[in-house]
C-alpha positions in Angstrom: 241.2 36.6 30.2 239.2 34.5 28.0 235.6 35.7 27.0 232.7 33.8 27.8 229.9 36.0 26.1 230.0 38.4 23.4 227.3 41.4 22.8 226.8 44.5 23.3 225.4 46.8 26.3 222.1 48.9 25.2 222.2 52.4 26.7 219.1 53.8 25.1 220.3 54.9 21.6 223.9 54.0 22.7 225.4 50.6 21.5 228.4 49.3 23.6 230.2 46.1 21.9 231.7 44.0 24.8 232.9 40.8 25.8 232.1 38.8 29.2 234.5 37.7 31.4 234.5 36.1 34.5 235.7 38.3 37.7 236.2 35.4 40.1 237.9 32.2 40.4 237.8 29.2 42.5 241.4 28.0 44.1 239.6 25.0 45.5 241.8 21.5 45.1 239.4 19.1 43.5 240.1 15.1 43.5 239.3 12.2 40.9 237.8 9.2 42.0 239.6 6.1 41.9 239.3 2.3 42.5 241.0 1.7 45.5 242.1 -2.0 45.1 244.2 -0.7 42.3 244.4 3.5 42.0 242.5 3.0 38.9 240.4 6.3 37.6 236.5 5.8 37.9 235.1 7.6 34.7 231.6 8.0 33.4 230.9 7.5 30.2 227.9 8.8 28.4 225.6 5.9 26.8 221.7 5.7 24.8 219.7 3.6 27.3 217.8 2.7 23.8 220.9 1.1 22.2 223.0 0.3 25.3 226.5 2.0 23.6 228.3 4.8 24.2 228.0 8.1 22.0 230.0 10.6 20.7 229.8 14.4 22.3 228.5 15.2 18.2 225.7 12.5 19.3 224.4 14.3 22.1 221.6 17.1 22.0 219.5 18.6 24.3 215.6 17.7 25.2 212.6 19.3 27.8 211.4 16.0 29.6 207.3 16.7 29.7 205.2 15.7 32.1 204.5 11.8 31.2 207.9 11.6 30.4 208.0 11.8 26.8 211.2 14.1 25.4 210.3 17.4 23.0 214.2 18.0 21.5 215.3 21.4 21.3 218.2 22.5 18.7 220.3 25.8 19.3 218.8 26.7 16.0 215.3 26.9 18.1 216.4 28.8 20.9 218.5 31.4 18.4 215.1 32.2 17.1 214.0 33.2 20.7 211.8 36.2 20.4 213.5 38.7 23.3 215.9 41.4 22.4 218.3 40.6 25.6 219.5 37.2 23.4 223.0 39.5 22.6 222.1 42.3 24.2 222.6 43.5 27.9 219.7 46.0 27.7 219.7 48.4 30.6 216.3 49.6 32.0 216.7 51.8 35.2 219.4 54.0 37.1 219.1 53.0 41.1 221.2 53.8 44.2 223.5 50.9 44.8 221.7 50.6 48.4 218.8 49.6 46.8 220.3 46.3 45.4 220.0 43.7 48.6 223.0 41.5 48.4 221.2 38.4 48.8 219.9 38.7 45.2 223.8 39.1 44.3 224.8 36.2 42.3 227.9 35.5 39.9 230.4 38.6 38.8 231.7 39.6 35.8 233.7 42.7 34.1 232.3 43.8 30.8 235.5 44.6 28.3 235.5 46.7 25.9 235.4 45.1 22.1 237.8 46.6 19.9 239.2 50.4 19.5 235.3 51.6 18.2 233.9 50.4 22.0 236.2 52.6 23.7 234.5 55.9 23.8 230.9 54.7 24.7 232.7 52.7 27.3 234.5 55.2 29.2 231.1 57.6 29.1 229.1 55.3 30.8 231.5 54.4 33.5 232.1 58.1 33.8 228.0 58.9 34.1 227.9 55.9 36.6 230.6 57.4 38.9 229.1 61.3 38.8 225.5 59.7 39.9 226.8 57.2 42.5 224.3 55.0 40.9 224.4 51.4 39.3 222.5 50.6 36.6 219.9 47.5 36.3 220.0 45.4 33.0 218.5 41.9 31.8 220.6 39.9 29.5 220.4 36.0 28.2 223.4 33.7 29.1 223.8 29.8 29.0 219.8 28.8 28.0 217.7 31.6 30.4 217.1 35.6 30.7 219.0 36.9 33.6 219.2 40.5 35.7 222.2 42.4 36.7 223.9 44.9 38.2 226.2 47.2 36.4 229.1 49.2 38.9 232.3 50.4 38.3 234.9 48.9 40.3 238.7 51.1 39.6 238.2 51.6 35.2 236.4 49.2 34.7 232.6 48.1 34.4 231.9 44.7 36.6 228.2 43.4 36.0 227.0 41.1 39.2 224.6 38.6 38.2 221.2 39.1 39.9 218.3 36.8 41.7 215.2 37.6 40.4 212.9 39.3 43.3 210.4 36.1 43.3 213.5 33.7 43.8 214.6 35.2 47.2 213.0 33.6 49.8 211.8 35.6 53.0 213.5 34.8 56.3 210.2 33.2 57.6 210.4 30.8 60.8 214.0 31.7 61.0 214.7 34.3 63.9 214.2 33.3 67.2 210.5 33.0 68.8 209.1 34.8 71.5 210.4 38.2 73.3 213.5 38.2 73.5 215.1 41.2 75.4 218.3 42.8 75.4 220.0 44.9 78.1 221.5 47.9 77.6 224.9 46.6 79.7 224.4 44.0 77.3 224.2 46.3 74.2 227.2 48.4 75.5 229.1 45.5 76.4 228.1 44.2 72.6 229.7 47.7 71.3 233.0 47.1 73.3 233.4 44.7 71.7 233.1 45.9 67.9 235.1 48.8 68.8 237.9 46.8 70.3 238.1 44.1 67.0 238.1 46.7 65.0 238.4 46.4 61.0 240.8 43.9 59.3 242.1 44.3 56.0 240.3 41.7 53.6 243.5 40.6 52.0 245.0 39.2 54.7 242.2 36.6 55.2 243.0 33.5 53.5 241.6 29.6 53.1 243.2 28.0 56.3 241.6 24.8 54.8 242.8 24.7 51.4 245.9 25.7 53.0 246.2 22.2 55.3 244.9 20.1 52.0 247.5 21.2 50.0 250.0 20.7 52.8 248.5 16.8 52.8 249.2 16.4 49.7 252.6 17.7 49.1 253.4 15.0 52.0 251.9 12.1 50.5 253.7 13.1 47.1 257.0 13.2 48.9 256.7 10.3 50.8 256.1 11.9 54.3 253.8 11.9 57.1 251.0 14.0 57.0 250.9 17.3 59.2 248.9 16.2 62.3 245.8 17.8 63.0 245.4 20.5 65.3 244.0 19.9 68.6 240.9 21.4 69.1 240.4 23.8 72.2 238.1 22.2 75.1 235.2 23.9 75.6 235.3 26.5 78.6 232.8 27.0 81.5 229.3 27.6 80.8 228.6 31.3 81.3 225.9 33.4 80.9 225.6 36.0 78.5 227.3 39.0 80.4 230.2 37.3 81.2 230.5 35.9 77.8 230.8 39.0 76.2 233.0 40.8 78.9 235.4 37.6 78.4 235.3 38.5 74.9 236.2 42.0 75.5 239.4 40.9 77.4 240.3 38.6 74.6 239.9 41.1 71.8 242.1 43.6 74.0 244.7 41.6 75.3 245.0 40.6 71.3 245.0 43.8 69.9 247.6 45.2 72.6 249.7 42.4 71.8 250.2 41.1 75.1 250.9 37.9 74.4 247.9 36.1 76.3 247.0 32.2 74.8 243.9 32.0 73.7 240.6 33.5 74.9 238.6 30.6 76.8 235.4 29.5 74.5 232.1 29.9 76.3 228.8 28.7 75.6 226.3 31.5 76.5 223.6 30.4 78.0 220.8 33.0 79.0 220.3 33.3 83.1 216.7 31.7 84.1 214.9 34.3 86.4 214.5 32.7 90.1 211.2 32.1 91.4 209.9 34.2 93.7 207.8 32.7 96.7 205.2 34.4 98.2 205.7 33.1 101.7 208.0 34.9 104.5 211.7 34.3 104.2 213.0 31.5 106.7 215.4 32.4 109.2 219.4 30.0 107.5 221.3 31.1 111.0 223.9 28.7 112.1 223.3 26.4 115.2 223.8 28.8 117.9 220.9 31.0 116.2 218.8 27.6 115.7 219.3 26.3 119.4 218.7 30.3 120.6 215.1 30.4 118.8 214.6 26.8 119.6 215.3 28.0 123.4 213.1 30.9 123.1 210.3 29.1 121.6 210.5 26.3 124.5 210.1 29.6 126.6 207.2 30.8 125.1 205.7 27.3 125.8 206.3 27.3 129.3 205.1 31.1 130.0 201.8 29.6 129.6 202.2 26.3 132.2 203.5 28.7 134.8 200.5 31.4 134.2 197.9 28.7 134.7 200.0 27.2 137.5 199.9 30.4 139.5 196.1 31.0 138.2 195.1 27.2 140.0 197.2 28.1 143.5 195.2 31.6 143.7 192.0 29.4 143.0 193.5 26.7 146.0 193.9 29.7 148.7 190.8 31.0 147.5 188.8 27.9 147.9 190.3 27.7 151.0 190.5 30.6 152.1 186.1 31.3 151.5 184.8 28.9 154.2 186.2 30.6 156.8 185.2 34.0 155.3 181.4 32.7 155.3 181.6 31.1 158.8 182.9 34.5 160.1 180.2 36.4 158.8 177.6 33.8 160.0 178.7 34.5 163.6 178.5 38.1 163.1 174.9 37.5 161.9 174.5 35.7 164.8 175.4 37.9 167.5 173.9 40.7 165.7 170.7 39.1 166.4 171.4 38.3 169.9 172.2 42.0 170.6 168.9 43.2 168.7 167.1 40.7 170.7 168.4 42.2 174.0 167.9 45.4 173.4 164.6 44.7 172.3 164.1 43.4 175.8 165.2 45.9 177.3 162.8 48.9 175.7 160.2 46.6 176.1 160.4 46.2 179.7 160.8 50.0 180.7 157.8 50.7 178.2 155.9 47.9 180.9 157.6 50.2 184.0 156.6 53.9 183.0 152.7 52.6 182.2 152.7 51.0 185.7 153.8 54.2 187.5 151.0 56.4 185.4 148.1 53.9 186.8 
């Protein structure tokens, strides 16, 4: 592998000479740009705006554009000079646990090689020291015009270096997670679990780039002469469920899948959260059918009429009664009357042997 930085790694008194190379690379199919009246390539070429013709790479430096524009060159010579001692030099300052590291600072990765036979012993005794302490080690180091911070692991015999963010250029995760109180169930949790469990791990090497996979199968047709592959059709979109039965659809995908049962493919649901029902604070209505509905309607008209009769039978009791006093009162006026008449006689009567018995005593 071709070296893209040369130093050394500074382990207190310890001097490591290295080289850097890079642990990843890209298998993405990149295009030109043509004209396409004619299949022509578009190129760029690199021309002075002050003399309006194109220049030589030998021609071209590099300049900091200030603030009104003006342009202050800067020569490699002036940046050799730089006054930091991480210019060649991947300086380690601190020993950490690797959880310690969040992986969104994690940036580009590199193994550190060895230089030459004298590298070889200094090497192997920090990689040892790094694998007795489960640690990894923190370093700054220049490369390609700026001061940089890594991480220093060992990954199988060999030292790999991850390029790392500076803390101040990781943003915090402000106005990103969802607003307001959102609650989860605990059949939603479980449910959640199940389904972890039944996916299970994968092995990492069998995922590959579908997509890079199709382009290249594009244009292997096109440089044979043959159709392109037709696209895959898409799946519809499934019913709209809620959340529960999202996930226990899930569940029975994932199962079904690992138990190799041949099922097609688990219908995709947009989960929608269930909106609580309104409660109403008024008495529940009475839904029956239409023999319940004519029954109440029935009763009710009975209710009305309980009334009618009532005060029906309340004004005949009043008719007998009116009709019924006058003869009561003339009744008891002829008793009154003949009351009298027999006081009055009797009256008479005492009266007139009163008259008698005086008589016979003269």
């Amino acid at each position: 592998m071709r070296s893209i930085w040369n130093g050394a790694i500074s382990f207190g008194l310890v001097s490591i000479p290295i080289k850097l190379v890079n642990a990843t690379e890209s298998h993405s199919v990149s295009f030109r740009q043509i004209h396409t009246e004619d299949g022509g390539r578009i190129r760029y070429r690199k021309v002075c705006e002050l003399e309006d013709r194109e220049v030589t790479q030998a021609e071209i430096g590099k300049a900091y554009e200030d603030a009104d524009g003006s342009m202050i060159p800067i020569t490699d010579e002036d940046l050799s000079q730089l006054p930091i001692p991480t210019a060649r030099t991947i300086e380690i300052v601190a020993f950490v646990p690797e959880d310690r590291i969040d992986p969104l600072q994690m940036g580009s990765a590199y193994y550190l090689a060895a230089s030459g036979a004298p590298a070889a012993k200094p090497y192997t005794l920090l990689r040892e020291a790094l694998k007795r302490s489960n640690r990894v080690a923190i370093a700054k180091f220049a490369l390609r015009g700026r001061e940089r911070l890594g991480m220093l692991r060992v990954v199988g015999d060999a030292i790999a270096m991850h390029g790392l963010l500076w803390p101040d250029e990781v943003r915090a995760p402000e106005g990103v997670a969802p607003e307001g109180g959102v609650t989860v169930r605990d059949q939603e949790l479980d449910l959640a679990d199940a389904l972890m469990d039944t996916l299970g791990e994968i092995d990492l090497d069998d995922l590959h780039d579908e997509y890079r996979e199709a382009v290249e199968e594009v244009v292997a047709a096109k440089a044979s002469g043959e159709k392109p592959p037709e696209a895959r059709e898409e799946a519809a979109p499934g019913k709209v469920l809620d959340l529960m039965a999202a996930l226990e659809s899930s569940v029975r995908a994932a199962r079904e899948s690992r138990d190799g049962e041949g099922a097609g493919p688990a219908e995709e649901a947009e989960v929608r959260s269930l909106s609580r029902r309104k409660t109403s604070s008024r008495a529940p209505k009475e839904t029956g059918g239409k023999k319940s509905t004519s029954t109440a309607a029935k009763k009710t008209a009975a209710k009305r009429a309980e009334p009618k009769k009532s005060t029906a039978k309340a004004a005949g009791s009043a008719k007998k009664t009116a009709a019924g006093s006058p003869a009561k009162g003339t009744a008891k006026k002829a008793t009154a009357r003949s009351t009298a008449r027999s006081g009055d006689k009797g009256a008479a009567k005492s009266t007139a042997k009163k008259t008698a018995s005086r008589r016979r005593s003269a």
